[in-house]
C-alpha positions, 0 to 999 in steps of 0.5 A, spaced: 153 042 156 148 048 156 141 047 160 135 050 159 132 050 165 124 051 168 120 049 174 126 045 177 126 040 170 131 041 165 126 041 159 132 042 153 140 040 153 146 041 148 152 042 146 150 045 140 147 050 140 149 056 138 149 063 141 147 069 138 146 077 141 146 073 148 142 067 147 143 060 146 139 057 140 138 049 142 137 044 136 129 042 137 131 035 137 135 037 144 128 039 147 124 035 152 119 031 148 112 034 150 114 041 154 113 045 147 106 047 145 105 052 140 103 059 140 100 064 136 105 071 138 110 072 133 114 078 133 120 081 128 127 082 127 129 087 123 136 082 120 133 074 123 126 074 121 119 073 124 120 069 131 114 065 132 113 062 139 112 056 144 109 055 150 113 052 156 109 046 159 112 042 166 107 038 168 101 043 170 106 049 169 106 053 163 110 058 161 106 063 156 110 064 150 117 063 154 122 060 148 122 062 141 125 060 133 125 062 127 122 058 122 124 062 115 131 067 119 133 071 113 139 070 110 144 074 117 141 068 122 141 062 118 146 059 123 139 059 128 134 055 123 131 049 126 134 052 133 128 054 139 131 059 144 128 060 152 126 066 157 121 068 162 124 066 167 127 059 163 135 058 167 140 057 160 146 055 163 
């Protein structure tokens, strides 16, 4: 079973998720109800898409845009469609 973890919660656990270049890509119903809130940063990838962005909240922490997911991947990330990965100092393990 893989954890995201942040702010001594765990906020994300499967035991699907799937890993590419070095990330785990959680399914989004593993994800604590709550925690996620939108943001407007995007950036891109040259072979998964345009990445859009979460903010992390845990209580009255957040963690400005610390996960990310691709809602269109192109066809080379397909596998991490309605996934979301962490970082910024989210512990996945």
């Amino acid at each position: 079973m893989v954890k995201a973890i942040w702010n001594g919660e765990t906020i994300a656990e499967s035991d699907k998720t799937v890993v590419v270049e070095g990330n785990h890509y959680f399914p989004l119903e593993s994800v604590k109800t709550g925690v996620l809130t939108t943001s407007s940063r995007t950036s891109v990838c040259p072979w998964k898409g345009t990445a859009e962005y979460y903010s992390v909240q845990v209580g009255e922490s957040e963690n400005r845009d610390a996960a990310w997911y691709y809602a269109d991947p192109k066809p080379a990330a397909a596998e991490i469609a309605g996934r979301v990965a962490f970082w910024k100092g989210v512990e996945v393990g």
